[in-house]
N, C-alpha and C positions, 0 to 999 in steps of 0.2 A: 344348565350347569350349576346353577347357583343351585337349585333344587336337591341336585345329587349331594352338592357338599354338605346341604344341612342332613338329610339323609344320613352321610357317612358318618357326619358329626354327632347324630345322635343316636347308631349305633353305637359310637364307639364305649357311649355311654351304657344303651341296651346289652354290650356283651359282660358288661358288670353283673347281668341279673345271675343266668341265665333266667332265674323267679323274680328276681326283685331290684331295679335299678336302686337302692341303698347300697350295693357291694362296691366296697374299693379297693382299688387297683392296686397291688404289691410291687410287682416291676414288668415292665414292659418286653415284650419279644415279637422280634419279626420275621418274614419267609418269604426272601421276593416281594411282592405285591401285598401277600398277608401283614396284618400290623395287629398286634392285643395284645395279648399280657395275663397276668394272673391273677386273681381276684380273692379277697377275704368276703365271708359273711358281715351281716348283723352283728353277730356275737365274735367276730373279731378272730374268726376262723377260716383256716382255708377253704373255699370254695369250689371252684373251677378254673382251668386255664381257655382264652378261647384266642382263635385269630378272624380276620373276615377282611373277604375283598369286594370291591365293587363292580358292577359288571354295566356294560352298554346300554341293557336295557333298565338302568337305573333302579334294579335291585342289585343287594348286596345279602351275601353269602356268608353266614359264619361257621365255624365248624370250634363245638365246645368238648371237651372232656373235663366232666366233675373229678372230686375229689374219690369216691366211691369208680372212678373208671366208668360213668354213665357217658355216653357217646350222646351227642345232640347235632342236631343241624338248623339253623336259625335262618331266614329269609325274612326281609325288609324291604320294603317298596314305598315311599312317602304319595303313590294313585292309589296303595289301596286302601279302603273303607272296613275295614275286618269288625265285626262285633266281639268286642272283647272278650274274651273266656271261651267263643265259642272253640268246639272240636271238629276236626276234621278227620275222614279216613284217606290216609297217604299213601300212592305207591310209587316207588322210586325205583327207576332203573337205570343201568350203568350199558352205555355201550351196546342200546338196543335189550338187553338180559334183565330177567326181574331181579330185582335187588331184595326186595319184600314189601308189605303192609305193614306200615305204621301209625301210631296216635298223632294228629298234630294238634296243639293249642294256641288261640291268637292269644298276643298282648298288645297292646295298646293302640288299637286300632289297625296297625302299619306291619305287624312282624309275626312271624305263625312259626312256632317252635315243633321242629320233629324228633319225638327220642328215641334214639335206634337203641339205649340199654348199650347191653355188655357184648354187644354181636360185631365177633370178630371179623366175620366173612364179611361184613360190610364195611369195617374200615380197612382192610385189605384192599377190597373192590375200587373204596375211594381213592386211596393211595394209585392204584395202578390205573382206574380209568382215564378215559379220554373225556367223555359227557356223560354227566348226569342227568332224567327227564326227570321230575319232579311233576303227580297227576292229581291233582288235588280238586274238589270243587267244581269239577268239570272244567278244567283248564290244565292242561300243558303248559309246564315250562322247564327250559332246557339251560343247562350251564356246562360252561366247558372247565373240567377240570385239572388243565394245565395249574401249575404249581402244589399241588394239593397234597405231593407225595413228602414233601419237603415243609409240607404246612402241618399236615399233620403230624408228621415226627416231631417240630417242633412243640405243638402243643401236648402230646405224649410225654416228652420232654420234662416240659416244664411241668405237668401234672408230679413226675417221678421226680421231680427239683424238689418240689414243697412237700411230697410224700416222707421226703425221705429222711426227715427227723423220729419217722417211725417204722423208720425199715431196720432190716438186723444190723446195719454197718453203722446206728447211732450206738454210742454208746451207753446212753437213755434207756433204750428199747429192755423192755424186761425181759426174763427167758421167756422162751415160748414168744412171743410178739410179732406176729407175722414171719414166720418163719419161713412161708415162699412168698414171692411177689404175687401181690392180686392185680397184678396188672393182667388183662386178658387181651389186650393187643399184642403185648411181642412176641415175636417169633425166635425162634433159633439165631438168627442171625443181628438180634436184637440184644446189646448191652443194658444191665438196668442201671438206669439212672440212676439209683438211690444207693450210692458209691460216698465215699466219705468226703469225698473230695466234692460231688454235687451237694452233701448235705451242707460242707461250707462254704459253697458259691449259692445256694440257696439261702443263708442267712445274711451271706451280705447284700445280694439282690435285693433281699426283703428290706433290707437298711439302709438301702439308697446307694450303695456305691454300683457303681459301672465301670467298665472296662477294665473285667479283672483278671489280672494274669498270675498265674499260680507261678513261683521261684522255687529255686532248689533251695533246702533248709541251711545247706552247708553253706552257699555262699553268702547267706544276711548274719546278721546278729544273732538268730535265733535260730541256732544250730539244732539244736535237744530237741525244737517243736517239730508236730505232726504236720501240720502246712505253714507254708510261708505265701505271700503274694503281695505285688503292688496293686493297688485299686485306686484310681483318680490321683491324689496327692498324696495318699498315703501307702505307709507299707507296715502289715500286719503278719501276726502268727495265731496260730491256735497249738495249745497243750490239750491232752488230757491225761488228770492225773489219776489214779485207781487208789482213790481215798476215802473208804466207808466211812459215813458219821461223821466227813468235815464240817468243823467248825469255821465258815463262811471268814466273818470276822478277824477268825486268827490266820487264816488263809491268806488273802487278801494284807493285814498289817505286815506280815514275816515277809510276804513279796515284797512290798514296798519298803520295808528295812533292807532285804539286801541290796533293790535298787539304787536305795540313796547311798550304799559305801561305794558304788562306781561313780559318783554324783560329786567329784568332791569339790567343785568349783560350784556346785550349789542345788539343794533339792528339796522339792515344794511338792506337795501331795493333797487330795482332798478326797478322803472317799466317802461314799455314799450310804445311803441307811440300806439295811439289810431289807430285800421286797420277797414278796411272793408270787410265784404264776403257778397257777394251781397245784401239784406236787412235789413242785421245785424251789427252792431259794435262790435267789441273786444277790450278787453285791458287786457292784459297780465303783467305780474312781477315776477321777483322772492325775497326772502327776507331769511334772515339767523334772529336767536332768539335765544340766550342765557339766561336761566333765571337764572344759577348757572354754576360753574366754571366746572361741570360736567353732566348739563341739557342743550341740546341745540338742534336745529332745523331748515333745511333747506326747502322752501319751491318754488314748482314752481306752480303760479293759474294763471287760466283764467277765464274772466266775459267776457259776451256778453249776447246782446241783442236783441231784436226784435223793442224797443220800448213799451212794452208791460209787460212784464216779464226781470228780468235778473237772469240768472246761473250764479253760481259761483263755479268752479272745485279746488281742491287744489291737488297736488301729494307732499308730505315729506316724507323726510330721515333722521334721527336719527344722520349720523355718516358724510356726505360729502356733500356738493355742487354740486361735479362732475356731470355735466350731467342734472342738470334743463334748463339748456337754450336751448338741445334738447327735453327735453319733453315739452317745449310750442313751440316749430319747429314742433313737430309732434303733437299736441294737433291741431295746428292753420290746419293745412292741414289734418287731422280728419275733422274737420267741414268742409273745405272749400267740401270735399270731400262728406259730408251726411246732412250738414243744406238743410231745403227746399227750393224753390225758392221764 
């Protein structure tokens, strides 16, 4: 037992690579029994999302999709002895049926990665089988793939979550800019994630909030915004304004002037120096609002732009301060980590 959990525990770390345990973890997602998350690069780029379960015979089963929609299947065993880097040739079938021949590569002694690529019919198959054999090395092994239909949506999912600052429904996205989904799993009967609404539950995943529930705009403060939502303690909006050639700066001051005349029992503001993530500007602040000796308001926003468009994100709290100056630490590294190039 003890064996399994180090095992599990240091998959959880192996589905960071799927190349390189350096990648870290943006936010986490689960499927039943499945548990992973999505993962940036080295260079502080999205990666891949992956999940993996354990199984009796004390391997454990990942199933990854990159960022590019590369299909992967990961297996880890802490008995076996792999030489690192070696290749293997793979054949996997589903429910008795060939599946195909595949590459597979050890890593670190314990884990042999198989990449099925862009092939549809094979995450289809996984979705809907019952066992997969796995023939590798002259050994058979078999997995039953109860939950996997609901495992792999989710990490489908999540790949289309982080994609989708560069899908058509960013306002970012420049003409021409993926103009149909390269996603090569869904089917017809598959919504694509990369909905504006995912693009702004992708940003704040990325920034650490959880459990977040999207509001109607009419019922908060923030009537005029494109979304509204509570997430943990806070409750946010996002704008976007269609404002070529803003000036960041005066953006940003003019808000926070008209904020302070609703302020009028007192208002306090700091904003931040003007940054850069590679084709975009940012300008960040936070600001506090008293309108009565017992209405008041803490606020941390960020605007940024393309040149083209600017967003403007707001996260507030009712009751403290504490802790806006790390939600624009983790807002600014959210983008830097999902804006397009």
């Amino acid at each position: 037992m003890i064996t399994r959990m180090l095992l599990a525990a240091a998959f959880a770390v192996f589905l960071a690579m799927p190349a390189r345990a350096e990648n870290q973890l943006i936010w986490t997602i689960t499927a039943g029994d499945w548990t992973g998350g999505a993962y940036q690069s080295e260079s502080g780029r999205f990666s891949h999302c992956s999940v993996s379960a354990s199984y009796r015979s004390g391997t454990v089963l990942a199933l990854t999709i990159n960022a590019d929609y590369q299909f992967l299947i990961v297996l880890g065993n802490a008995s076996w002895q792999l030489p690192t880097g070696s290749r293997y040739d793979v054949v996997l079938s589903i429910d008795g049926r060939n599946l195909g021949r595949y590459n597979g590569e050890t890593f670190n002694n314990s884990y042999l990665s198989i990449t099925l690529g862009n092939d549809a019919d094979a995450y289809q198959r996984l979705r809907k089988g019952r066992e997969m054999k796995v023939a590798a090395a002259r050994q058979n092994l078999f997995f039953d793939l109860t939950g996997t239909a609901q495992a792999l949506s989710t990490v489908l999912a999540c790949v289309e979550r982080a994609n989708s600052l560069a899908s058509p429904s960013n306002p970012f996205a420049a003409p021409g800019q993926r103009e149909a989904s390269t996603n090569p799993f869904a089917d017809n009967n598959t919504s694509s994630a990369s909905s504006e609404q995912e693009l702004v539950q992708g940003l704040l995943l990325a920034s650490g909030f959880s459990d977040i529930q999207f509001t109607d705009p009419d019922g908060t403060g923030f009537s005029e915004a494109g979304y509204t939502w509570i997430a943990d303690d806070y409750a946010g909006a996002l704008y976007v304004y269609d404002t070529p050639n803003a000036d960041l700066d005066q953006v940003v001051n003019t808000l926070l002037g008209g904020i302070a005349t609703e302020c009028t029992a007192g208002f306090a503001s700091k904003p931040l120096p003007l940054e850069y993530i590679r084709r975009f500007r940012l300008k960040q602040f936070t600001a506090a609002c008293r309108v009565s000796s017992v209405d008041q308001f803490f606020y941390a926003g960020t605007a940024v732009t393309d040149g083209t468009v600017v967003i403007l994100i707001y996260n507030g709290n009712p009751t403290t301060a504490s802790g806006l100056d790390e939600i624009n630490a983790s807002m600014t590294k959210a983008l830097r980590i999902l804006l397009p190039q």
